[in-house]
OpenMM code with the backbone's topology and positions (N, CA, C; nanometers):
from openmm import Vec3, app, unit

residues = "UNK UNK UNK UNK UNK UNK UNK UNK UNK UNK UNK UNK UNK UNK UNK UNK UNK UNK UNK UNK UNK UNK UNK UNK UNK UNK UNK UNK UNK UNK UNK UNK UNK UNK UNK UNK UNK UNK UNK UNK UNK UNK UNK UNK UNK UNK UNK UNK UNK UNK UNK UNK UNK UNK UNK UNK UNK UNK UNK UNK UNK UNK UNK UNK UNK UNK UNK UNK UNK UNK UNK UNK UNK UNK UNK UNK UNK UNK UNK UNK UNK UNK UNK UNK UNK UNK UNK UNK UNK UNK UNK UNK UNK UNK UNK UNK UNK UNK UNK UNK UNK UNK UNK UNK UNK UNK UNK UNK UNK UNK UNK UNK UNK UNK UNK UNK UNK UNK UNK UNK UNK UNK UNK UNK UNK UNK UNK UNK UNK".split()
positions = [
    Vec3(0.0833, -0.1185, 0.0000),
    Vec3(0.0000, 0.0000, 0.0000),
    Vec3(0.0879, 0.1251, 0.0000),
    Vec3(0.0656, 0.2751, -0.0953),
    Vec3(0.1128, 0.3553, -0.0798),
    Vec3(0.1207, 0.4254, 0.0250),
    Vec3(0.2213, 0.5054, 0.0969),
    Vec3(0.1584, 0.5769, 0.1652),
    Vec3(0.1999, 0.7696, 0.2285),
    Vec3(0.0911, 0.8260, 0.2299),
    Vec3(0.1380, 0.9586, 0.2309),
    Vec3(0.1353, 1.0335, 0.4168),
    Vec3(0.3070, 1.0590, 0.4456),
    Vec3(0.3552, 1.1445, 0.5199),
    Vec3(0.3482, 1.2440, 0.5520),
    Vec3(0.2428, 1.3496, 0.6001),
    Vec3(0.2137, 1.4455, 0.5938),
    Vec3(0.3313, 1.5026, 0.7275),
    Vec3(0.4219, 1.6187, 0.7134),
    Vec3(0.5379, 1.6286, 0.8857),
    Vec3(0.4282, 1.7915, 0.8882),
    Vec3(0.3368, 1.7965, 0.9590),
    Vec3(0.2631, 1.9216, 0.9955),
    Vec3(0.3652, 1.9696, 1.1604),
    Vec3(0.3429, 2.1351, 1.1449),
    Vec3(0.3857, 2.1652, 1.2853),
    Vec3(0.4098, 2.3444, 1.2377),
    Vec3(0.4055, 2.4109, 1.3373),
    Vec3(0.4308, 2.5370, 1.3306),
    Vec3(0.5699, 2.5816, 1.2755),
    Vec3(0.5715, 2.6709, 1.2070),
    Vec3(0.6859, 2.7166, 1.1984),
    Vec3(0.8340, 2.7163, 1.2778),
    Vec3(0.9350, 2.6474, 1.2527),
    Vec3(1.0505, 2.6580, 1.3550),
    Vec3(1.0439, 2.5762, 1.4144),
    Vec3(0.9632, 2.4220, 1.3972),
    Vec3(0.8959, 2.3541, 1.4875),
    Vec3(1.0139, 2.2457, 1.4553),
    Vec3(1.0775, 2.2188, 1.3398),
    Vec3(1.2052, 2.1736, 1.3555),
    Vec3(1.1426, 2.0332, 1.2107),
    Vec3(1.0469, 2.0932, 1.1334),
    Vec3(0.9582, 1.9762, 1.0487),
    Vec3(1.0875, 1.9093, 0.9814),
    Vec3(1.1804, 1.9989, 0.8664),
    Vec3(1.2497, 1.9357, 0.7835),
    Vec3(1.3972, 1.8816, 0.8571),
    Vec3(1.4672, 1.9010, 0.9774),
    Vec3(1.5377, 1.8735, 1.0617),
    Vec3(1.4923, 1.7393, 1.0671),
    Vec3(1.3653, 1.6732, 1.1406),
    Vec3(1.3119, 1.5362, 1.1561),
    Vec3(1.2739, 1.4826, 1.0950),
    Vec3(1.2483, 1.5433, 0.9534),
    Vec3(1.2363, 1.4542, 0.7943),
    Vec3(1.3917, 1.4045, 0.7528),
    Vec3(1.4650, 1.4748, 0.8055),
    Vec3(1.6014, 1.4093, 0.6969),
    Vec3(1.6452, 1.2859, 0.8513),
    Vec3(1.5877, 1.3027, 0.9072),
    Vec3(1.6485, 1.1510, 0.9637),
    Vec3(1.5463, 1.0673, 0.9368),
    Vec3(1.3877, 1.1055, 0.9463),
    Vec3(1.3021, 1.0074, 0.9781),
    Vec3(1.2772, 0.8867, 0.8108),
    Vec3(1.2929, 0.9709, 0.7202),
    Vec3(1.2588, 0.9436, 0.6000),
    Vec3(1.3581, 0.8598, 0.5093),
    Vec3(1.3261, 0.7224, 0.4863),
    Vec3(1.4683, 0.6403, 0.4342),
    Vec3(1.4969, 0.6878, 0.2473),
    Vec3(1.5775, 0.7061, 0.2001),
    Vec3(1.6101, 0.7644, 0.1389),
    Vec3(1.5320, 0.7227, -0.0335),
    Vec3(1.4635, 0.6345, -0.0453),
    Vec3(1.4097, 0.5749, -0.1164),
    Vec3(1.2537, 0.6456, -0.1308),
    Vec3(1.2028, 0.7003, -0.0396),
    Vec3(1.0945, 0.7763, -0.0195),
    Vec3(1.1000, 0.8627, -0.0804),
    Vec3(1.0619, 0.9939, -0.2077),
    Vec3(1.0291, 1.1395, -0.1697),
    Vec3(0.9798, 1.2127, -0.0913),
    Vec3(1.0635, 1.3136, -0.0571),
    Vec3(1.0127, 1.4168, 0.0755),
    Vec3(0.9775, 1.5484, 0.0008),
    Vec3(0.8726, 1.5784, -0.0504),
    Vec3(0.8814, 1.7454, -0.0686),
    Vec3(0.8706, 1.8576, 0.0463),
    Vec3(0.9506, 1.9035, 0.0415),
    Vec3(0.9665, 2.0187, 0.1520),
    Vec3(0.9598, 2.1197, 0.0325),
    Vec3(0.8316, 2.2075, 0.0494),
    Vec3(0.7891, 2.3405, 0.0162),
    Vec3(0.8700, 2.4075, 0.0082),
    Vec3(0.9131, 2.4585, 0.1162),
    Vec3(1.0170, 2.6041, 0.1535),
    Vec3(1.1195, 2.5702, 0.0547),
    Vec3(1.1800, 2.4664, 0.0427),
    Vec3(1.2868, 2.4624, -0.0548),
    Vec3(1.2275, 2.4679, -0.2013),
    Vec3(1.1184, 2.3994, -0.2019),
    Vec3(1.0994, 2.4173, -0.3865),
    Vec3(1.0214, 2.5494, -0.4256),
    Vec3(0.9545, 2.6299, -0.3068),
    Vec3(0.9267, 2.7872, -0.3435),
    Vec3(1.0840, 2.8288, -0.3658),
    Vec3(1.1549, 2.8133, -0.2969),
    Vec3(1.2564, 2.8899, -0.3254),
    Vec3(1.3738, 2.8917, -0.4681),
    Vec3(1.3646, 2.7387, -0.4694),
    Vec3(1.4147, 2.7058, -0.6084),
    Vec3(1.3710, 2.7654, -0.7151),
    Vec3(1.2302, 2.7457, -0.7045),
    Vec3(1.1593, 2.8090, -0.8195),
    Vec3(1.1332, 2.9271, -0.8585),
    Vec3(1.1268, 2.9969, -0.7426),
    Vec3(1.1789, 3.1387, -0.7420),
    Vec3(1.3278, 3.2018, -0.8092),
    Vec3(1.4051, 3.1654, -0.7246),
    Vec3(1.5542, 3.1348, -0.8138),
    Vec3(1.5747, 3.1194, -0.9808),
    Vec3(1.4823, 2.9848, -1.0276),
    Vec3(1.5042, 2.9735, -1.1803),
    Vec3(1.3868, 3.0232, -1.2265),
    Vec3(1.3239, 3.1095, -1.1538),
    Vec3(1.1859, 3.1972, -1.2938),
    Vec3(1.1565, 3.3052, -1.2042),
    Vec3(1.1225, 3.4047, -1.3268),
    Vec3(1.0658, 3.5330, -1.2319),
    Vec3(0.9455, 3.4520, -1.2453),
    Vec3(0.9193, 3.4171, -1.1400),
    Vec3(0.8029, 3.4645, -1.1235),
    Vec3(0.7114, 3.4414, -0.9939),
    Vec3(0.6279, 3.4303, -0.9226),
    Vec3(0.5478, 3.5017, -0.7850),
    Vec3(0.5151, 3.4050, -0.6931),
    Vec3(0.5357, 3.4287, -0.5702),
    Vec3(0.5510, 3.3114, -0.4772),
    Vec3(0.4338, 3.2143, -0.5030),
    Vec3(0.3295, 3.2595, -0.5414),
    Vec3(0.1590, 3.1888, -0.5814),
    Vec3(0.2034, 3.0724, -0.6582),
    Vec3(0.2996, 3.1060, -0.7867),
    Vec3(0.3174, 3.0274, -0.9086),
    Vec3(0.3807, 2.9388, -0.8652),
    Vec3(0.4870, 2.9778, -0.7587),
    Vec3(0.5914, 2.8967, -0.7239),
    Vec3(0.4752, 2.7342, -0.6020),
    Vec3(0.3914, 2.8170, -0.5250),
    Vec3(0.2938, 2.6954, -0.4414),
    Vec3(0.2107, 2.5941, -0.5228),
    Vec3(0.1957, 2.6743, -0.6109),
    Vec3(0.0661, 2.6289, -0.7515),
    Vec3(0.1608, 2.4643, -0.7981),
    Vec3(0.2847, 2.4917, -0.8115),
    Vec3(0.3985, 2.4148, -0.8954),
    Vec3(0.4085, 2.3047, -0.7847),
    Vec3(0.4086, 2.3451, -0.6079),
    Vec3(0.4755, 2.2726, -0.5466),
    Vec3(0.3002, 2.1387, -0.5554),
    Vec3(0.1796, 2.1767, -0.5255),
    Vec3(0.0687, 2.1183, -0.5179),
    Vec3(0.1020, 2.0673, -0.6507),
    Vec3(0.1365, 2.0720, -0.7869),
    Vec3(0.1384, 1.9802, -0.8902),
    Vec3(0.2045, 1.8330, -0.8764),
    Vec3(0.2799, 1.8768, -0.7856),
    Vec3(0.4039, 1.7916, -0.7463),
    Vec3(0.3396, 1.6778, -0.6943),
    Vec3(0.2397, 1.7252, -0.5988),
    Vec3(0.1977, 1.6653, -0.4730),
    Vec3(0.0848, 1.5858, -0.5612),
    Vec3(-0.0043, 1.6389, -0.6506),
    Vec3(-0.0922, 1.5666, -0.7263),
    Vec3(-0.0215, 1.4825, -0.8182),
    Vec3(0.0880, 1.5057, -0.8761),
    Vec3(0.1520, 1.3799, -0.9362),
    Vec3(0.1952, 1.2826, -0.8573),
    Vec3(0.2466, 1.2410, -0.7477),
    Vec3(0.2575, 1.1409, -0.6701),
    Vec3(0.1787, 1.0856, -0.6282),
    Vec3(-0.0061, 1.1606, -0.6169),
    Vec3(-0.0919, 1.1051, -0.5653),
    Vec3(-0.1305, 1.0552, -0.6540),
    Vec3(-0.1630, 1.0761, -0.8190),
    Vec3(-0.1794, 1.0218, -0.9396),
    Vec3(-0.0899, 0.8949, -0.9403),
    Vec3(0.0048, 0.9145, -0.9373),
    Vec3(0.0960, 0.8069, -0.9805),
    Vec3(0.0813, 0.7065, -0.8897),
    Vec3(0.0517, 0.6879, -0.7286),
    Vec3(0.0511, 0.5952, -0.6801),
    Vec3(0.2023, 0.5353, -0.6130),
    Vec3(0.2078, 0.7102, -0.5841),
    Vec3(0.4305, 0.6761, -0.5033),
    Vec3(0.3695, 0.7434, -0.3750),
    Vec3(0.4678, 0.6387, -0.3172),
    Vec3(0.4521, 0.6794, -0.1880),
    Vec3(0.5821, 0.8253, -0.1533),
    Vec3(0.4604, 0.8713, -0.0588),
    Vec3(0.6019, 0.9845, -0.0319),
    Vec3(0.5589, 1.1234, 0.0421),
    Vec3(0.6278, 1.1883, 0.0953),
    Vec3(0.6149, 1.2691, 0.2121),
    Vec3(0.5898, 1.4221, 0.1679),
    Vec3(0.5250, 1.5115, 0.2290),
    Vec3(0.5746, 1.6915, 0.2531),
    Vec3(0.5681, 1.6901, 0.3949),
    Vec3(0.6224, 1.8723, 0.3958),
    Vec3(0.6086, 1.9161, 0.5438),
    Vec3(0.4896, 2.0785, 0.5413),
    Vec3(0.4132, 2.1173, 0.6079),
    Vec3(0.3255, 2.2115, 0.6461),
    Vec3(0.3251, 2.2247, 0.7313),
    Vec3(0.2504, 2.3780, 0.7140),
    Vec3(0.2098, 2.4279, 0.8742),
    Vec3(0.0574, 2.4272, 0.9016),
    Vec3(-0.0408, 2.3290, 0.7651),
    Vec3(-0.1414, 2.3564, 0.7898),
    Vec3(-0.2378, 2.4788, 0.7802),
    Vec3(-0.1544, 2.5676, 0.7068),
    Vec3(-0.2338, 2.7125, 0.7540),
    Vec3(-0.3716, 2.7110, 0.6755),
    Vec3(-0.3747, 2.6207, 0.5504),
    Vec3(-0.4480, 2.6551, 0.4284),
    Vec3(-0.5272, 2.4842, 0.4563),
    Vec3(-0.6270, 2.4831, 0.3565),
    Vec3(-0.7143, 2.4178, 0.3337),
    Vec3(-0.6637, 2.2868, 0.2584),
    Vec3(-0.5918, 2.3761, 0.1366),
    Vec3(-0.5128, 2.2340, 0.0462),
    Vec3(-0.4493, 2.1083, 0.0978),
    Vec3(-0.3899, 2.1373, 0.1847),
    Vec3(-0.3222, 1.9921, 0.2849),
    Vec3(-0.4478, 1.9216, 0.2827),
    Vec3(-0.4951, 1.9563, 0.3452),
    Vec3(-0.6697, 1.8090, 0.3940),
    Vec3(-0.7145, 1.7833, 0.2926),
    Vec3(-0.7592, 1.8518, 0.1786),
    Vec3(-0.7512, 1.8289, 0.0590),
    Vec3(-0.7281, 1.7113, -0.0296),
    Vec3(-0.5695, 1.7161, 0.0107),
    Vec3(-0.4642, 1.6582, -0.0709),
    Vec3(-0.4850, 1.4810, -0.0117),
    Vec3(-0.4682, 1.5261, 0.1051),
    Vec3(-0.5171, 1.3994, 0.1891),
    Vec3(-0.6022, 1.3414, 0.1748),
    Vec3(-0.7042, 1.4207, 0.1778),
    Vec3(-0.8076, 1.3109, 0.1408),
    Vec3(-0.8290, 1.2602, -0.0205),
    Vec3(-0.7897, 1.3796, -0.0598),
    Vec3(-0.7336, 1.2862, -0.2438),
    Vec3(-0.6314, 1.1725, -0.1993),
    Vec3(-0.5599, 1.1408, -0.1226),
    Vec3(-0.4636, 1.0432, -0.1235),
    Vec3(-0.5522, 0.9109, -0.1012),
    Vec3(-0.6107, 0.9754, 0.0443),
    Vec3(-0.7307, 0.8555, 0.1039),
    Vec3(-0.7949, 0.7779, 0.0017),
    Vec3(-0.8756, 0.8421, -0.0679),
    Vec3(-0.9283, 0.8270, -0.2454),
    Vec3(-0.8669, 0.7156, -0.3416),
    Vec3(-0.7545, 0.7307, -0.3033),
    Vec3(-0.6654, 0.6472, -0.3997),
    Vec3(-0.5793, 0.5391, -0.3458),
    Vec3(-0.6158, 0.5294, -0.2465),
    Vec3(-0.5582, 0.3839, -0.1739),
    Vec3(-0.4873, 0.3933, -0.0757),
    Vec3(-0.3887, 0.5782, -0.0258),
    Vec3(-0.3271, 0.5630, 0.0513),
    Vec3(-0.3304, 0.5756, 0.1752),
    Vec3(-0.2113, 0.5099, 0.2479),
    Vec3(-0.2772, 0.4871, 0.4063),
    Vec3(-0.2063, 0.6221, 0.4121),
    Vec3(-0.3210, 0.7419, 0.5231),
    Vec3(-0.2545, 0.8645, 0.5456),
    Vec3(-0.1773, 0.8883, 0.7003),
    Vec3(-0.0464, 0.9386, 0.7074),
    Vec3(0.0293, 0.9554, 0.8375),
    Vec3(0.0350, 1.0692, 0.8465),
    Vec3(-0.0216, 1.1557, 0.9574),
    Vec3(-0.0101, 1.2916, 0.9762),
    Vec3(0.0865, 1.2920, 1.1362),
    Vec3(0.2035, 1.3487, 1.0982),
    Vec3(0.3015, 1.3990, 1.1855),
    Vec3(0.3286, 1.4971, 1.2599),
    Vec3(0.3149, 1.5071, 1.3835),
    Vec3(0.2473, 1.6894, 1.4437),
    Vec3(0.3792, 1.7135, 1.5087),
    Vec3(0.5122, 1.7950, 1.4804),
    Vec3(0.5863, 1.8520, 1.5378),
    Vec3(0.5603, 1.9233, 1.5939),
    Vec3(0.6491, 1.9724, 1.7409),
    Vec3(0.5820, 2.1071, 1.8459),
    Vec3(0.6933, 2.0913, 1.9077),
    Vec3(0.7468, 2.2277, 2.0061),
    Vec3(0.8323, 2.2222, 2.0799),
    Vec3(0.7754, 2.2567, 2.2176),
    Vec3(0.8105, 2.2699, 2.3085),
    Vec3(0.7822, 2.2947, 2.4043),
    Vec3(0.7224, 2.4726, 2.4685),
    Vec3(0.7608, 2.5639, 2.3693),
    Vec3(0.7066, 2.6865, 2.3918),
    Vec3(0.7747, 2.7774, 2.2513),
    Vec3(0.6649, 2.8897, 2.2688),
    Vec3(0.6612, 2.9451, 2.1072),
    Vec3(0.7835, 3.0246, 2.0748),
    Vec3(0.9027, 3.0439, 2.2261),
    Vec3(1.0079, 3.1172, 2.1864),
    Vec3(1.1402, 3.0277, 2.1392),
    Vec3(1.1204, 2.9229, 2.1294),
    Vec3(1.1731, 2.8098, 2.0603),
    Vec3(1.1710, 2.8095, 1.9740),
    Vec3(1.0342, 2.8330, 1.9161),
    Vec3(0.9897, 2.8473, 1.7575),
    Vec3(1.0646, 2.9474, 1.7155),
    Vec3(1.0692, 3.0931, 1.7833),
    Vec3(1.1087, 3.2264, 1.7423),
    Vec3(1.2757, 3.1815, 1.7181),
    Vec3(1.3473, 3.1021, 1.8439),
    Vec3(1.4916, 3.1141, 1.8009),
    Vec3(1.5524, 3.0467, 1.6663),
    Vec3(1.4501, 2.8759, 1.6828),
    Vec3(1.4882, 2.8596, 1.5758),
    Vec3(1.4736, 2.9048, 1.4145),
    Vec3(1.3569, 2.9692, 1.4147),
    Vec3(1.3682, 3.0530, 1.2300),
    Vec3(1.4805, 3.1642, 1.2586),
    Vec3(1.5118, 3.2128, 1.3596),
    Vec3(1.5723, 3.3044, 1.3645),
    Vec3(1.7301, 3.2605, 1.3279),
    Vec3(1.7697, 3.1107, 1.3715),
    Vec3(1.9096, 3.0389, 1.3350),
    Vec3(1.8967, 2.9920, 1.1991),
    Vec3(1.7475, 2.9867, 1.1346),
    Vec3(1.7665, 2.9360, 1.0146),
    Vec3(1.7805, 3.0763, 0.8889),
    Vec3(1.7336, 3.1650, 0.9326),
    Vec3(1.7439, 3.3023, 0.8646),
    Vec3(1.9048, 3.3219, 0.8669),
    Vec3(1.9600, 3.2971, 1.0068),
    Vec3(2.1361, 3.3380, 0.9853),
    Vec3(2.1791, 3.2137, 0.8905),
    Vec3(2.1527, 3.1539, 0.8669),
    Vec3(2.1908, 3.0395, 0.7938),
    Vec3(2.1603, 3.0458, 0.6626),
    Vec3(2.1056, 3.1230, 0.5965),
    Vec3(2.0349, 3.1799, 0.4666),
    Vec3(1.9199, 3.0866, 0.4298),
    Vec3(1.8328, 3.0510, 0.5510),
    Vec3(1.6889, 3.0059, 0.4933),
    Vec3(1.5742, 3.1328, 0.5084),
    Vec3(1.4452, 3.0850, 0.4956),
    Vec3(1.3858, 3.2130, 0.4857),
    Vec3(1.3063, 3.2497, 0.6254),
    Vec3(1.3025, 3.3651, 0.6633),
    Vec3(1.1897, 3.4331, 0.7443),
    Vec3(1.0788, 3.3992, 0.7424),
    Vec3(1.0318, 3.4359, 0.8948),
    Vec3(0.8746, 3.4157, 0.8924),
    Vec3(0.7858, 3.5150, 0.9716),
    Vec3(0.7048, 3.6049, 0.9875),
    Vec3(0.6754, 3.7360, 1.0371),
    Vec3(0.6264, 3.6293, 1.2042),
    Vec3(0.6727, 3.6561, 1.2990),
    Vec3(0.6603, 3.6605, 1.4201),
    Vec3(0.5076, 3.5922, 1.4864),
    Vec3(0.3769, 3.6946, 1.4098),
    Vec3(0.2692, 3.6883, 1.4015),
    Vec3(0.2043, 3.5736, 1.3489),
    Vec3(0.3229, 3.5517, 1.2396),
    Vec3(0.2392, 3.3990, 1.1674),
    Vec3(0.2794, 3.3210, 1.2331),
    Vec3(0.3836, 3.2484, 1.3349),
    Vec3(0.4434, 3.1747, 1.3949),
    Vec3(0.3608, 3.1561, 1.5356),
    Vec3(0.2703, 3.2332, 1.6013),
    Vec3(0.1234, 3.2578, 1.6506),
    Vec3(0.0126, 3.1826, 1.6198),
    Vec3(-0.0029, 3.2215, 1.4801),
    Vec3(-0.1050, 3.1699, 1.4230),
    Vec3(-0.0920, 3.0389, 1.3842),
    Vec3(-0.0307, 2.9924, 1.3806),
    Vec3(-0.0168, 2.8636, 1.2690),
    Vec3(0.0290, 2.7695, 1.3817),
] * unit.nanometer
topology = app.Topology()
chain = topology.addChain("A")
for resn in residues:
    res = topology.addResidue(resn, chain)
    for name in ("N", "CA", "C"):
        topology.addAtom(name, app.Element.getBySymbol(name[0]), res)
């Protein structure tokens, strides 16, 4: 049976840190943040186009019938979505809830991943999500 990995958790919550150990290498992992950014990089063009591209991704694996992982924060509707398109199609769904112990954890770590040249996240959304 296929099956789809959902690593959900707030921002800074440490999602793609516990994907590169948890995930055996034979799996696909899409991690968002990296393929907005890629795609950004090789096209002008707008963070929308760049999410639009990453959900194609996510519907071709669910089409195809490969098993294989992303990471979210849940903020949007499309995740459950996607899931339950997976459900649809045979796969068994694993939803993964990262959290740390308090939200200034969250704050230090985007803040070590920003010195590190990953991307920002406004304070407020790290609240919300």
């Amino acid at each position: 049976m296929q099956k789809l990995y959902v690593m959900a958790g707030t921002n800074g919550a440490g999602k793609s840190t516990f994907a590169r150990s948890f995930f055996p290498q034979h799996v696909t992992y899409l991690n968002p943040d990296l393929m907005v950014k890629t795609f950004l990089q090789n096209k002008k063009a707008k963070e929308l186009d760049a999410w639009k591209d990453v959900v194609k991704k996510i519907n071709a694996h669910i089409n195809g019938k490969k098993t294989f992982g992303f990471e979210t924060t849940l903020s949007d509707k499309t995740v459950i979505k996607k899931m339950h398109a997976a459900k649809k199609n045979g796969f068994e769904v694993n939803l993964i809830y990262i959290s740390l112990d308090n939200l200034d954890l969250h704050f230090k770590r985007v803040d070590h991943r920003v010195e590190n040249g990953g991307h920002d996240i406004p304070k407020d959304a790290a609240r919300t999500n």
